[in-house]
C-alpha positions in Angstrom: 21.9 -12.6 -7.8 23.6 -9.3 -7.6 21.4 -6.9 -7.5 18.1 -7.9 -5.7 15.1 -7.2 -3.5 15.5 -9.2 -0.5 12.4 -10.1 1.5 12.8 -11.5 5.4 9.6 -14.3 5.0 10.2 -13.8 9.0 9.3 -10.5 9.4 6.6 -10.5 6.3 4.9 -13.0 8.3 5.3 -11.4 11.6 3.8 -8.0 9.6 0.8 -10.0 9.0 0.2 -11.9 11.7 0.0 -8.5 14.0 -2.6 -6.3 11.5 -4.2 -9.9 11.4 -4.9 -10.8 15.0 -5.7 -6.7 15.6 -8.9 -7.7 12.6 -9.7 -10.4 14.7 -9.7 -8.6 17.7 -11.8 -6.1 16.4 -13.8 -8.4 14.3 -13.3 -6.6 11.1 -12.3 -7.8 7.7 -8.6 -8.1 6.5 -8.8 -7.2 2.7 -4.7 -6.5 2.4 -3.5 -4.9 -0.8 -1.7 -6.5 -3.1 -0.3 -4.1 -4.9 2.7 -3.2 -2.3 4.0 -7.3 -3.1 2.7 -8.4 -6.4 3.8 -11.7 -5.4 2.2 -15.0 -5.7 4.5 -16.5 -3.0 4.1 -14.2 -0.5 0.3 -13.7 -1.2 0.4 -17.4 -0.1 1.3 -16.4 3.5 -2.3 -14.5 3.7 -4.2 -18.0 3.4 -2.4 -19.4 6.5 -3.8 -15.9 8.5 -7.7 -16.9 7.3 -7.4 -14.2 4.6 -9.2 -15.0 1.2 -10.4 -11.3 0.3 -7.9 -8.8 -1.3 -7.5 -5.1 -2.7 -5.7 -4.8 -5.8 -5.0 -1.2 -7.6 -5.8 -2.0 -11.6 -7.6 -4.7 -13.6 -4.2 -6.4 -14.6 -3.3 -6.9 -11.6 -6.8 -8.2 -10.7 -6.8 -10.6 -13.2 -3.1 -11.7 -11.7 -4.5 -12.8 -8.9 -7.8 -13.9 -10.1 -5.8 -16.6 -12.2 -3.8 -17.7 -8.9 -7.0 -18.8 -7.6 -8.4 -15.1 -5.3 -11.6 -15.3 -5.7 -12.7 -12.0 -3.8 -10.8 -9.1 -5.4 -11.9 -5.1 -4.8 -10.2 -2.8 -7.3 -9.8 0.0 -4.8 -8.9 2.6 -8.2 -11.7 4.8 -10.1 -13.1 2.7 -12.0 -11.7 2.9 -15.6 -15.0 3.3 -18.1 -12.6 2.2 -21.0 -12.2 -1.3 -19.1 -15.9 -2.1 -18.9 -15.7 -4.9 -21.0 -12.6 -6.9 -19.2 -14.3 -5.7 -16.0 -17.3 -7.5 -17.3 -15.4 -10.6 -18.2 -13.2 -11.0 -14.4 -16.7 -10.5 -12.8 -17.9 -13.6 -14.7 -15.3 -15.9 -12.4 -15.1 -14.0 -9.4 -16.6 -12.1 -6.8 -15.6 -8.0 -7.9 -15.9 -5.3 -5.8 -15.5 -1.6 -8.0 -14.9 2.0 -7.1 -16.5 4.9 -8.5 -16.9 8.2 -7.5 -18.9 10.1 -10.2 -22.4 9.5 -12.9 -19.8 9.1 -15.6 -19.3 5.6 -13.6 -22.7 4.7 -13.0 -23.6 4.9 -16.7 -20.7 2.8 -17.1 -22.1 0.4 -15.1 -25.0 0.0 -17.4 -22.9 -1.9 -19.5 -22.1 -4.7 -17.2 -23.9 -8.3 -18.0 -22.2 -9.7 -14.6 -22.9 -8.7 -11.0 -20.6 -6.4 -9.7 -20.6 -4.8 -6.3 -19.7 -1.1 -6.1 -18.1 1.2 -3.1 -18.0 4.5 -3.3 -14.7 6.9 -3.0 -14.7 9.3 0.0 -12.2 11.7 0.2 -12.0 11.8 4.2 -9.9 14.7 4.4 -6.9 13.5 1.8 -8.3 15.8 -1.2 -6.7 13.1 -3.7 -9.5 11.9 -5.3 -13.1 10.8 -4.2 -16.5 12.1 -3.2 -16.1 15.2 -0.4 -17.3 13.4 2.8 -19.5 16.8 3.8 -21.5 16.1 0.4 -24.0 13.7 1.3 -26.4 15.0 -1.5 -24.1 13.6 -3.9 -23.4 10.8 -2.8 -27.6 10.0 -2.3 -27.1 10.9 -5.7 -24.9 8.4 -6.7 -26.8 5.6 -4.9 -29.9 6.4 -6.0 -28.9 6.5 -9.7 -27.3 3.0 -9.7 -31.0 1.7 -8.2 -31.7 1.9 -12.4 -28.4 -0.7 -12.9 -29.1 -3.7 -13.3 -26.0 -5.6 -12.2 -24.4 -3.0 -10.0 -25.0 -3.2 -6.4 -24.2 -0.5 -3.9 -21.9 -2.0 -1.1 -20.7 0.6 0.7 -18.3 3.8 1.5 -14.7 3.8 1.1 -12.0 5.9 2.3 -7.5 6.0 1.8 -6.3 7.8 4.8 -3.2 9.0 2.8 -3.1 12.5 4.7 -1.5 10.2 7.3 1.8 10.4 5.1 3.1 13.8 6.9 2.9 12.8 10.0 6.2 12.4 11.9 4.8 10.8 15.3 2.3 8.4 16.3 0.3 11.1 17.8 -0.4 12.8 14.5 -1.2 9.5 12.8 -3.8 8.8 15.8 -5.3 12.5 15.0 -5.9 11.9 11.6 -7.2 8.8 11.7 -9.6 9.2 14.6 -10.5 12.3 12.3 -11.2 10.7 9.0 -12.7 7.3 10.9 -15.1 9.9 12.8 -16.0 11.6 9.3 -16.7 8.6 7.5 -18.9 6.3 9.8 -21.2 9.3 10.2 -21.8 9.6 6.7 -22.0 6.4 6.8 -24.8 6.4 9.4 -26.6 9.3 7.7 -26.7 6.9 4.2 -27.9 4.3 6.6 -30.9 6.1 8.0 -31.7 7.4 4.5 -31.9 4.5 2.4 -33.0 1.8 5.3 -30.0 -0.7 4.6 -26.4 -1.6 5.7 -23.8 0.5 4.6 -20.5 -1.2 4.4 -17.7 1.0 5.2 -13.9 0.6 4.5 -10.6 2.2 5.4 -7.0 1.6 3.8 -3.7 3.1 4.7 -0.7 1.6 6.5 -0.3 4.5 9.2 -3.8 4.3 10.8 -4.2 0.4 10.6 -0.5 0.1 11.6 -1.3 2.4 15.1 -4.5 2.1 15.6 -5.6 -0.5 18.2 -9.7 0.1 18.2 -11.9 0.0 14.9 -15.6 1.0 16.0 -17.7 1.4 13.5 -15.7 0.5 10.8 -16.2 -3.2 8.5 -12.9 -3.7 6.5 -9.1 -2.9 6.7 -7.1 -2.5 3.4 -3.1 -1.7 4.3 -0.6 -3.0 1.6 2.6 -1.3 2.8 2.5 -3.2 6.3 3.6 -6.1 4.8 7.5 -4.7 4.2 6.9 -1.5 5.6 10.3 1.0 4.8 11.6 4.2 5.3 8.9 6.3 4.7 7.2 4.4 7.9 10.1 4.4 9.7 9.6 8.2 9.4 5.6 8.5 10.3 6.3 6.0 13.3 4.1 3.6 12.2 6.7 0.7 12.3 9.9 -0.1 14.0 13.3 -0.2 12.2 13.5 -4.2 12.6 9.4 -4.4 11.6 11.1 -3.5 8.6 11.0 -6.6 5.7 12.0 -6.0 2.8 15.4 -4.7 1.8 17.3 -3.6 -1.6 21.0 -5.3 -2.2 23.1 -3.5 -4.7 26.9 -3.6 -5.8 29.4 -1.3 -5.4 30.8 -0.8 -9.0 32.8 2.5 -8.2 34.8 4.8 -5.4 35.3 8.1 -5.4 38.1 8.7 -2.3 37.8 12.6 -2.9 34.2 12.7 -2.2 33.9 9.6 0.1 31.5 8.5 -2.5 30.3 5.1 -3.8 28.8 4.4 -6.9 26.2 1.5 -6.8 24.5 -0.3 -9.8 20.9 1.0 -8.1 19.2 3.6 -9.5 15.8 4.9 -10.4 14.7 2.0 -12.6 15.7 0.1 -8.8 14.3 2.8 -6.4 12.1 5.2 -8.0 13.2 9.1 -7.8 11.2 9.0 -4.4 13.0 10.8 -1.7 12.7 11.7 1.8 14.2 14.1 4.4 15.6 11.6 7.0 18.1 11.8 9.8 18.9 15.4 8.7 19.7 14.8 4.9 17.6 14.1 1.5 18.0 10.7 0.7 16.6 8.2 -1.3 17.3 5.1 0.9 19.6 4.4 4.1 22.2 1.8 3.8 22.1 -0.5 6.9 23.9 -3.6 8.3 21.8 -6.6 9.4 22.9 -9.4 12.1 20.3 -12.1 12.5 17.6 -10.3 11.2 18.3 -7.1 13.5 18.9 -3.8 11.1 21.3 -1.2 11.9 21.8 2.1 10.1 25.3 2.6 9.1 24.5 6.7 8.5 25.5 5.9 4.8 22.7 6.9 2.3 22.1 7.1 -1.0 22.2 11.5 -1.8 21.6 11.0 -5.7 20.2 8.7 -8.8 20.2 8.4 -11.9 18.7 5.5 -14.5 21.1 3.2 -13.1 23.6 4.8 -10.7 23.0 5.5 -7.5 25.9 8.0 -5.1 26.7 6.4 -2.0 27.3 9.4 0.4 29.9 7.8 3.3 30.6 8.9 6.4 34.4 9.1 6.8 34.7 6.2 9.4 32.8 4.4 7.0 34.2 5.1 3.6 37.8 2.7 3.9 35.3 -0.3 4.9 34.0 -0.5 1.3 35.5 -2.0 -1.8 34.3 -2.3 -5.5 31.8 -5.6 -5.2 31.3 -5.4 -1.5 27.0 -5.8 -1.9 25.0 -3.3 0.4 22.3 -3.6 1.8 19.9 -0.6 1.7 16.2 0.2 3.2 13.8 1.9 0.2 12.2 5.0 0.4 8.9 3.2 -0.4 8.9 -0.3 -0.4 5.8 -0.4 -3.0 7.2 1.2 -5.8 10.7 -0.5 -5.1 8.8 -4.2 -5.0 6.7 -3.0 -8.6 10.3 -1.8 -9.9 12.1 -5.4 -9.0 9.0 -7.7 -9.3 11.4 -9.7 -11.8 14.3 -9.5 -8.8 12.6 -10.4 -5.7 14.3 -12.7 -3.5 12.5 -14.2 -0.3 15.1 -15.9 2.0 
């Protein structure tokens, strides 16, 4: 295989087993999210770590994973009112967790003829999407209205951290997160004291979970990107270059001597137009060379795509080492959208 996403199963596992024993520690749930692997193999590794609760980002790829046997699945995405009826139909095999974050979604819920439990979407200090966590009225309202339901439950609060993402040091991501946490498990309490019963409460993002080492007052952990991590987290600091799993290989098909240029058969439909200021350029992933499992950065990056070529920017050391066919190795931007883009190319050696 030529082109390909190469996965280290070392370093995946490694990835899970330190978010898993920090869960343990803390005695909070693991609920990973799916959505970064879309793998059944490498979902597999969860189950040897105690994990049988997942997040997953749409019904399709609920019902994925649903059909591999996950029998706890939380669609941490809006809930979609024009899915009711599949939404229904999942919730008749398995254990569903929704999200909404608005009465359009509780009416929706009227519709349902299975149990489903419901969180609510905070917005913590992101300003994505989600109920403003200083608008407690609103989200009594919300609770109160799904009392009339009759197979929606209220479970608990939700929050994605994804503010995290401009950090650059471990510092800022602390800030943030103790921040947000803070925010959240006092509304929390305030919902608590209100309506006289448990309020479940739920954090995602890869940056907090990753540096975090304490989890007071929260229930449940959702990271996905941890599992590969990439160059985006490289960048926050909340991984290490060799934490890094999952790499893109890609074939030189042309040189350009003039430019110290290589052409690659990589390009958006591999990477995604993502991009990222790294190491004093814009790239849109970092070439590296790999010795037992150890990553080095060459200082070679990719400067440009396009559907299917990608532009190789050398260093002039560098550039007489290649040759048409030589395979490179190169870390992704953002090792989600990479993984969704080559679910069909994903090797795991």
């Amino acid at each position: 295989m030529s082109n390909c996403f190469l996965i280290s199963e070392k370093k995946v596992k490694q990835n899970i087993q330190r978010i898993a024993d920090k869960a343990s520690e803390n005695k909070v749930v693991l609920r990973p999210h799916f959505k970064t692997h879309q793998n059944l193999h490498i979902a597999s590794f969860f189950k040897d770590y105690g994990i049988s609760a997942i997040t997953v980002s749409s019904v399709k790829m609920a019902k994925f994973f649903a059909a591999a046997g996950w029998k706890d699945i939380f669609i941490a995405f809006p809930l979609d009112v024009n899915e009711m009826d599949e939404i229904d139909h999942l919730a008749s095999q398995i254990n569903l967790i929704v999200l909404i974050n608005h009465p359009d979604h509780i009416q929706a819920l009227h519709r349902l003829n299975n149990d489903v439990d419901f969180m609510i979407e905070i917005d913590a200090g992101y300003h994505r999407s989600g109920v403003e966590v200083i608008d407690y009225e609103e989200v009594m309202g919300l609770i109160k209205s799904s009392y009339e339901t009759q197979h929606a439950v209220f479970m608990g609060l939700m929050a994605h951290f994804g503010n995290t993402y401009i950090s650059r040091t471990k510092q800022q991501i602390l800030g943030i997160a103790y921040k947000s946490v803070n925010r959240i498990a006092d509304l929390a309490a305030k919902v608590e004291r209100e309506t006289g019963q448990f309020v479940y409460v739920s954090i995602g993002d890869t940056p907090s979970i990753s540096v975090l080492n304490q989890f007071d007052r929260i229930d449940e952990l959702r990271p996905g990107n941890f599992v590969f991590y990439d160059l985006m987290q490289l960048q926050i600091g909340s991984c290490e270059l060799n934490d890094i799993a999952a790499l893109m290989q890609c074939s030189v098909v042309a040189i350009n001597p003039k430019r110290h240029e290589l052409v690659i058969h990589g390009g958006a439909v591999h990477f995604s137009k993502e991009s990222l200021d790294f190491m004093g350029v814009k790239t849109y992933g970092h070439i590296v060379k790999t010795d037992v499992g150890n990553n080095t950065f060459t200082g070679d990056y990719i400067s440009s795509l396009s559907q299917e070529h990608g532009i190789v920017q050398c260093n002039e050391a560098n550039f007489n080492e290649y040759k048409i066919g030589d395979k490179l190795l190169i870390i992704p931007v953002h090792s989600c959208l990479t993984a969704n883009l080559m679910k069909e190319s994903t090797r795991i050696v």
